[in-house]
C-alpha positions as CSV (number, residue, x, y, z in Angstrom):
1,X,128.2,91.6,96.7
2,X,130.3,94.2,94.9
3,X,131.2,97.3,96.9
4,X,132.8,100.4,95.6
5,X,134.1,103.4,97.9
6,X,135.0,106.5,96.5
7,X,137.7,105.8,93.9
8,X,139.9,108.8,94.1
9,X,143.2,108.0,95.4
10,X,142.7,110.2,98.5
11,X,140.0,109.0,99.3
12,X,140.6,105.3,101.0
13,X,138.0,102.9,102.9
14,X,139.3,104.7,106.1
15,X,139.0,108.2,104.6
16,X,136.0,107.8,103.3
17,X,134.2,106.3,107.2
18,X,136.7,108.3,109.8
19,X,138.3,110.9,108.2
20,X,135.2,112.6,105.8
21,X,131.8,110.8,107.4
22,X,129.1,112.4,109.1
23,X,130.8,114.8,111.5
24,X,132.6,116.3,108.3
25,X,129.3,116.7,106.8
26,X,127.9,118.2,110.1
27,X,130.7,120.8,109.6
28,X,130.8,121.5,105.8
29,X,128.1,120.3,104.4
30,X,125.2,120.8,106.5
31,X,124.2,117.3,107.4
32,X,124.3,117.0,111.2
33,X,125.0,113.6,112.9
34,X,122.2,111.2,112.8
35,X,119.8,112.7,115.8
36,X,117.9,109.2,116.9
37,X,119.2,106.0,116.9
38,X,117.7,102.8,115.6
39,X,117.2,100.2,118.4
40,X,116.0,96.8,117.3
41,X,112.3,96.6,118.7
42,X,110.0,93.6,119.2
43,X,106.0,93.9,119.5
44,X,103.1,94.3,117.7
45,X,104.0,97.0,114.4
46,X,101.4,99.6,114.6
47,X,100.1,101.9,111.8
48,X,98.2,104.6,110.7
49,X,96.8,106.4,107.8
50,X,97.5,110.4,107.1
51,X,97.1,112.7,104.6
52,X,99.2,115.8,103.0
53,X,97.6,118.1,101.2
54,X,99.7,119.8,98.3
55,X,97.6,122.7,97.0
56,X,94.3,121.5,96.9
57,X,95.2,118.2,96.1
58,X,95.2,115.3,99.2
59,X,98.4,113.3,99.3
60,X,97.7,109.8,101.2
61,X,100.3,108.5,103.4
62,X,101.3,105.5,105.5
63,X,103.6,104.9,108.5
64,X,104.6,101.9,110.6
65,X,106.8,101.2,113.7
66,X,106.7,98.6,116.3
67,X,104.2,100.4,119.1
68,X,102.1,103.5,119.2
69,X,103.9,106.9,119.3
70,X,104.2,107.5,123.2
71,X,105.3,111.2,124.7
72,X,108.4,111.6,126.1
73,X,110.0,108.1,124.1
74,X,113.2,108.6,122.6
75,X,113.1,109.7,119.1
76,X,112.8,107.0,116.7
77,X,115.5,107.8,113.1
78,X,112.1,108.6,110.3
79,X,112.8,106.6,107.3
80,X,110.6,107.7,103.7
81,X,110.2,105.0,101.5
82,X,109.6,106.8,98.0
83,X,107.6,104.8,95.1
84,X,108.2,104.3,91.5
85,X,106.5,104.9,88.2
86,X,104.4,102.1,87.9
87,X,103.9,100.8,91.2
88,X,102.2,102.6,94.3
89,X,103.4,102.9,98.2
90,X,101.9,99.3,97.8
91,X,105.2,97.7,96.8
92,X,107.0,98.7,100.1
93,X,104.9,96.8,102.2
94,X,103.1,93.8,100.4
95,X,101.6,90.8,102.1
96,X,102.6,87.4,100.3
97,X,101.4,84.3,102.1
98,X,103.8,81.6,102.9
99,X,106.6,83.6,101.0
100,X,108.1,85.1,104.1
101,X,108.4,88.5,104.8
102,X,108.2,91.2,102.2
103,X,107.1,94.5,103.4
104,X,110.1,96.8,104.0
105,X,108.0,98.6,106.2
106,X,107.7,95.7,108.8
107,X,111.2,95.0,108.3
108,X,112.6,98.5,109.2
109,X,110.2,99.0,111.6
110,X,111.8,96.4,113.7
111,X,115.3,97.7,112.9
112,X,113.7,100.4,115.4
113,X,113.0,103.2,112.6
114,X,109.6,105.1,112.1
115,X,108.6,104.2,108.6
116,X,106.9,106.3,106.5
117,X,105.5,106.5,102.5
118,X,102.9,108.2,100.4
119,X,101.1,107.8,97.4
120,X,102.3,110.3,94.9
121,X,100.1,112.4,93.1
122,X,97.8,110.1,90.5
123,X,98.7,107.0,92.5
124,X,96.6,104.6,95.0
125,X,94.6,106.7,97.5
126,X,95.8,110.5,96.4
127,X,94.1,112.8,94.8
128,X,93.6,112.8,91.3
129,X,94.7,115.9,88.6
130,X,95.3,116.2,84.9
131,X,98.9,116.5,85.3
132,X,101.4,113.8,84.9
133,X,103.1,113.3,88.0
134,X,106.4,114.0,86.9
135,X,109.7,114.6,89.1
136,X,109.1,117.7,89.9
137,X,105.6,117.1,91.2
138,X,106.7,114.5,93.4
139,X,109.2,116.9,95.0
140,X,106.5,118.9,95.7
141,X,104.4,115.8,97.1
142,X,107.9,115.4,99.5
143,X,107.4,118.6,100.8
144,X,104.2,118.6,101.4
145,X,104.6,115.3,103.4
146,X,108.3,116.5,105.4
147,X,105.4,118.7,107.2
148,X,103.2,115.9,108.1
149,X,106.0,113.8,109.3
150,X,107.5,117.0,111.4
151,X,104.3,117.8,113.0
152,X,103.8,114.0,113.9
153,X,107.3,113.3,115.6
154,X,109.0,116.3,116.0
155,X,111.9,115.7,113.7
156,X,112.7,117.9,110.7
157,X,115.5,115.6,109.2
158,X,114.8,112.0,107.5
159,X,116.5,109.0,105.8
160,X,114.8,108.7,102.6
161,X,115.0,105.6,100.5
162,X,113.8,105.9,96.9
163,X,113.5,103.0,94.4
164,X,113.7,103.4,90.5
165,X,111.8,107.1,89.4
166,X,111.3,107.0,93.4
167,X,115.3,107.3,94.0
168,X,115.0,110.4,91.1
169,X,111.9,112.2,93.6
170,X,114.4,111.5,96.4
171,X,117.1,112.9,94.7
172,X,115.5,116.0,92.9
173,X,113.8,116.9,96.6
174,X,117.3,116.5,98.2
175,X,118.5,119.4,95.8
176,X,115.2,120.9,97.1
177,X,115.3,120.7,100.3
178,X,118.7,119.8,102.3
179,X,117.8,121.0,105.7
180,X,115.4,118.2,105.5
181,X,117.6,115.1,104.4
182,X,119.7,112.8,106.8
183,X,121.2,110.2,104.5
184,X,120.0,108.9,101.0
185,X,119.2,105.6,99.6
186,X,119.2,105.1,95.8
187,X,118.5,102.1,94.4
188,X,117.4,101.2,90.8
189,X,118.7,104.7,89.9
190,X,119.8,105.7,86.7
191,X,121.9,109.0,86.1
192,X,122.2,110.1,82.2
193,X,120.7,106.8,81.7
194,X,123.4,105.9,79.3
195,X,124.2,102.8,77.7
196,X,120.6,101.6,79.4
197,X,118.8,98.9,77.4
198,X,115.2,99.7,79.5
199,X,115.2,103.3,78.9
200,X,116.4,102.9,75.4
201,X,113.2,100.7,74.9
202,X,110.6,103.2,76.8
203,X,111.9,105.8,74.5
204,X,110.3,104.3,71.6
205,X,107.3,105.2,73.2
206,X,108.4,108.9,73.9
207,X,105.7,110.8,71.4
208,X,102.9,108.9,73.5
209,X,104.7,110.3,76.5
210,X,104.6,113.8,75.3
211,X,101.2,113.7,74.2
212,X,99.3,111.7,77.2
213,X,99.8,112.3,81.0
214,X,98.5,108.5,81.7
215,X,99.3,105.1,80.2
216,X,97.6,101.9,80.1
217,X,99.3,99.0,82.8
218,X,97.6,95.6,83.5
219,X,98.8,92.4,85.6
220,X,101.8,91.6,82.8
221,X,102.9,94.9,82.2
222,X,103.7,94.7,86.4
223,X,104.7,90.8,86.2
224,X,107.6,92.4,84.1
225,X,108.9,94.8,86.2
226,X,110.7,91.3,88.1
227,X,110.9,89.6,84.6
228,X,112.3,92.1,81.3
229,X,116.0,91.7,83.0
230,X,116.5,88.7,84.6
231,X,113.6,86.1,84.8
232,X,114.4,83.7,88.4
233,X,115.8,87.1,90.9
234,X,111.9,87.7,92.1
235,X,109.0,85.3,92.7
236,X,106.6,84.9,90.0
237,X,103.9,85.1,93.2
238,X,105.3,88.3,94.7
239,X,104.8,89.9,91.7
240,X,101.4,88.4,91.0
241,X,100.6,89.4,94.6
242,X,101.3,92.9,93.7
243,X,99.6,92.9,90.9
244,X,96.4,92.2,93.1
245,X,96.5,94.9,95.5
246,X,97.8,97.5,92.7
247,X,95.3,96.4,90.3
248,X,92.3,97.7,92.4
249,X,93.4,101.2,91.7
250,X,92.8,100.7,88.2
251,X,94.6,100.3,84.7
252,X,96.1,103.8,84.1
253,X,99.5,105.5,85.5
254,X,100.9,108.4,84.6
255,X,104.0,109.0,81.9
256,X,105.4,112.1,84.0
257,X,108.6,109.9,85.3
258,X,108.8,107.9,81.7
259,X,109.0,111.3,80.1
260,X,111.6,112.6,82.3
261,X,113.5,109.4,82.0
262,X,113.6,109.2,78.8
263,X,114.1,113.3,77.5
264,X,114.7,115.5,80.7
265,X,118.3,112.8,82.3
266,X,119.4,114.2,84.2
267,X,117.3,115.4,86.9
268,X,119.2,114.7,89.9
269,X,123.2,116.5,89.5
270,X,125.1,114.9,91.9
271,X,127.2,118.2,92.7
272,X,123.7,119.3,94.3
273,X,122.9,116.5,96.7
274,X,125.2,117.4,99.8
275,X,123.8,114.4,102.0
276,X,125.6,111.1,102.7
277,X,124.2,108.8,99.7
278,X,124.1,104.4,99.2
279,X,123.7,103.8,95.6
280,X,122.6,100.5,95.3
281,X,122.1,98.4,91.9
282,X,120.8,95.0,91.0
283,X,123.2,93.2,89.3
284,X,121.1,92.9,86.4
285,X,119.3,96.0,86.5
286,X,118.7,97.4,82.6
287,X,118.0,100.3,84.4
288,X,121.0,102.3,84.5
289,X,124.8,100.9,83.3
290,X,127.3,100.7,86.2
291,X,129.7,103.7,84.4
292,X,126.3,105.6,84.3
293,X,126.1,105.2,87.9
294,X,129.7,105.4,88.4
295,X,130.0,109.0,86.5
296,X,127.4,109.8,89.7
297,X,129.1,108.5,92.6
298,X,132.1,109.9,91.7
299,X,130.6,113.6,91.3
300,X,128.9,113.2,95.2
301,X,130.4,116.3,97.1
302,X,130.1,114.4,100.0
303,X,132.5,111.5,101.3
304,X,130.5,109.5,102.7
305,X,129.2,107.7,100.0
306,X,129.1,104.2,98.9
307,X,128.2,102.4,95.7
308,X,127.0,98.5,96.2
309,X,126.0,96.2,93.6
310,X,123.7,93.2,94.7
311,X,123.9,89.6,93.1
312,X,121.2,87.7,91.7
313,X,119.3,90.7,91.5
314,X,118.0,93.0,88.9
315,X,115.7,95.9,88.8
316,X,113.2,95.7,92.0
317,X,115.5,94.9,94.9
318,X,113.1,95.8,97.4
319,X,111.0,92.3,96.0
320,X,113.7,90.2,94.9
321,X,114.3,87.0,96.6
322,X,117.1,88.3,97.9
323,X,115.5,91.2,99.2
324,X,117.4,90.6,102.5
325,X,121.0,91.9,100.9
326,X,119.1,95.4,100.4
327,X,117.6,95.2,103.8
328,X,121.2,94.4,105.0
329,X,123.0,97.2,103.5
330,X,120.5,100.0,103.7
331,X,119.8,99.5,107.7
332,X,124.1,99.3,107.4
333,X,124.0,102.9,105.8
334,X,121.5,104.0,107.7
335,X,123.1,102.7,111.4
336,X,126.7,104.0,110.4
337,X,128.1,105.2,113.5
338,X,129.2,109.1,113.4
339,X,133.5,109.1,112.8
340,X,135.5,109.8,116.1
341,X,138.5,111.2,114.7
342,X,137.7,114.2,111.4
């Protein structure tokens, strides 16, 4: 597992966690101390279903923990889990029989955090439009859903973890709305997208993109998701597992995050996203090159920040079979204890 802290010179391992951390950003930045703690739970994970409405559009959403919301608990840290572009909410908490656990809901849910996702605009169970549920629509899908979750528990500040176009939404609604942010999770992310062999491919395609708000997916075109970088780092039956449950929504999805990713980079300017941020990248991911990513990190106004690459992965790390690294670091990000000495 590589690890990079900030690389400036003043800037060490112990500068970055004591002398910068979260009470700094409390002070400068605007990012207070993490509110609730994350207690390991056991017991039955509940659930239930809600809905945003953005406009007149209805946004569906999702939430787990272990046990039902009770009055007067102690506040359980909110966690958003934020999807990509070809994938719904789906993908963050898929059901594959006799392949162990793969829903990161379940998993963080027993960490002790309230879970939460959505279908973005166009996706799974949300409302459909002629638009093309670019980056900047899914901001607005954030915002619409930060209400939800703040009428529901009573927090105004959440963790939100983003994966691929989903780490860009994150990012671009961080810019948006910092008041609401606690600490950032970006994996599969991609800055400039420079010197990135899967965006330079999808821009072949960037004409169709301009012209159409939807494009055609099927079973393979989702199969390679797990397979165009590094056949072997996911399950051939994961995939084909999500390929079942995502299928049933139909064979279109719309271009708005390949457009943005392959003419509008960047959309997320690091100098802009004040929270504490874990950018984490699969070692093979053709995503995004590691001095794409690096130019980012290094441009994070905030010190604490880390950068981790992940072995034997590559683009999905939330289903690769070794999912549990990106369990292990994000519930290590999102657990950091606030500095005692600033």
């Amino acid at each position: 597992m590589t690890h990079f802290d900030d690389p400036r010179p003043d800037h060490s391992r112990r500068t970055v966690i004591k002398g910068i951390g979260v009470a700094t950003a409390a002070s400068v930045l605007g990012a207070p101390a993490q509110a609730a703690t994350a207690v390991p739970a056991e017991g039955e994970i509940w659930s239930s279903e809600y809905w945003a409405k953005k406009g007149d559009i209805p946004l569906w959403m999702f939430r787990k923990r272990v046990g039902a919301p009770k009055p007067g608990e102690p506040a359980r840290p909110v966690v958003f889990f934020v999807h990509g572009s070809s994938v719904t909410s789906r993908a963050f908490d898929l059901t594959v029989p006799g392949k162990g656990e793969y829903s990161l809901l379940n998993a963080f849910a027993r960490f002790g955090f309230d879970c939460w996702t959505m279908d973005h605009e166009n996706y799974g169970k949300s409302g459909r439009t002629s638009g093309n549920a670019d980056i900047a629509s899914g901001v607005e899908d954030l915002k619409a859903a930060a209400e939800v979750i703040a009428r529901e528990t009573g927090q105004t500040r959440y963790h939100f973890v983003g994966e691929s176009s989903g780490a860009l939404r994150a990012g671009a609604y961080a810019m948006a709305a910092p008041d609401r942010i606690d600490r950032l999770v970006f994996a599969a992310f991609t800055y400039k997208g420079e010197g990135s062999p899967t965006l330079a491919k999808r821009a072949e395609q960037l004409a169709y993109y301009r012209s159409h708000n939807m494009r055609k997916r099927d079973r393979d075109m989702i199969r390679s998701i797990a397979t165009r970088d590094k056949p072997g780092t996911s399950d051939p039956a994961v995939m084909d597992a999500l390929a079942d449950v995502e299928m049933q929504f139909g064979d279109q999805i719309p271009t708005g995050t390949y457009l943005d990713m392959t003419a509008n980079l960047p959309v997320v300017h690091p100098e802009k996203v004040l929270a504490p941020v874990l950018l984490v990248r699969g070692e093979y991911d053709g995503i995004a090159a590691v001095p794409d990513l690096e130019e980012f990190f290094n441009k994070l106004p905030n010190g604490d920040r880390q950068f981790i690459i992940l072995p034997g992965t590559a683009h999905s790390v939330a289903l690769a079979i070794n999912r549990e690294l990106f369990w292990h670091v994000t519930r290590a990000f999102l657990t950091m204890p606030a500095p005692v000495v600033t």
